[in-house]
N, C-alpha and C positions, 0 to 999 in steps of 0.2 A: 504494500500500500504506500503509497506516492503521497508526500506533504504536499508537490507543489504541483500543476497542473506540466507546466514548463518543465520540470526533473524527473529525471528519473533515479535520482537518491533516495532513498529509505528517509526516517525520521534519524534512524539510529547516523547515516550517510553524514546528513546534514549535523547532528550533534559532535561528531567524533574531532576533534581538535579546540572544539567551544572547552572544555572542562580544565582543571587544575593544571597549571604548569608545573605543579611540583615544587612550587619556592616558597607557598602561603605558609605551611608548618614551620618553616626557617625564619622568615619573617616574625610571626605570631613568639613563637619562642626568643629570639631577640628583644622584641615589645616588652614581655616579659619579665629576661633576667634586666633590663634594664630599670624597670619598674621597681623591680625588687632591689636592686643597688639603689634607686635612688632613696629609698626609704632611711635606711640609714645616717646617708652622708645626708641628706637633707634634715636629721634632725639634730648631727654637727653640726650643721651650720645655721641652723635656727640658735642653737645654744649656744652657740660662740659670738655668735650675732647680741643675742639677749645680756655675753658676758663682756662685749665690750663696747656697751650701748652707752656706760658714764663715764669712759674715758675719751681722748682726743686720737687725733690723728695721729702723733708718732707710736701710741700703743696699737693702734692697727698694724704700722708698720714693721714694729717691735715684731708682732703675732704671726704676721705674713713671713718673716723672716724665719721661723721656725720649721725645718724641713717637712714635720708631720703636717701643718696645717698648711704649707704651700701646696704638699703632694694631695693629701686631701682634696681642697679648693679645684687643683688642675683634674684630678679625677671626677670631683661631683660635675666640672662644669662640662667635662669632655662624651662624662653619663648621660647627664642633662642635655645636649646638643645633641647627640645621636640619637637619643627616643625622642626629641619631639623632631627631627626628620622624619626617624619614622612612624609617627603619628600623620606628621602631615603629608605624606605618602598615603597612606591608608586613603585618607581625606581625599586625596588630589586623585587617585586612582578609582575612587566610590562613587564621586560626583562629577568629576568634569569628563563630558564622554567624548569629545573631540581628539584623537590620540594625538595627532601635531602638539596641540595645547597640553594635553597633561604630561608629555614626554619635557614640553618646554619648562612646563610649572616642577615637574619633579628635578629638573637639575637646575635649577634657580634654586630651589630650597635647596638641593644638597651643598652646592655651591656656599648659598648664605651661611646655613649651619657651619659646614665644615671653616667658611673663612671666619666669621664669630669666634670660636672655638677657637683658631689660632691665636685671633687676635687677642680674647680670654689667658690664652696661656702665655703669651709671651707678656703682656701685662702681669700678668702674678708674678712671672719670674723675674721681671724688670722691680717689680716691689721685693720682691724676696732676697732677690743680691745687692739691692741699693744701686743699681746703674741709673 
């Protein structure tokens, strides 16, 4: 039995290349453990936040200069960049059905994140060695 008046492909014909690439279980699991790392450092850095909310600027910079809270800071923000690309992948992939446009939107955000993220970490490390 024929879907289309014009084919002569099956329903099964026509379905067979539409289904899973095989990358959504990688993805989805990425989403994930990145979720779960953020939990953590994100509650570092609320409470380092909270414990250096009455002093000034050179004890931030004091704070920064300590290798655990530099490594930290570069790890939560490098966590944090990567999952929300891919959040907004999900996003850009779910809603915008034009492929030109969502191929353009998806490397515009990876682009953005990833250059964020650099720019994130050479800033910490610029505070953390005092250059």
């Amino acid at each position: 039995m024929t879907t289309n008046t014009t084919s002569l492909r099956s329903a099964l014909g026509h379905a067979r290349g539409l289904g899973s690439a095989k990358e959504g279980t990688h993805h989805w699991w990425l989403q994930r453990v990145t979720a779960i790392a953020l939990v953590p450092l994100t509650m570092w850095l609320v409470a380092s936040i909270i414990a250096l909310s009455g002093f000034g600027h050179e004890a931030f910079v004091v704070w920064f200069g300590r290798p655990v809270n530099a490594t930290l800071m570069i790890l939560f923000l490098g966590v944090a960049f990567h999952h929300a690309q891919l959040g907004m992948q999900v996003f850009i992939e779910d809603y915008v059905s034009h492929h030109g446009m969502r191929t353009a939107l998806n490397l515009l955000v990876k682009f953005a994140c990833y250059g964020l993220a650099t720019l994130s970490i050479v800033s910490i490390l610029t505070i953390a060695f005092g250059a």
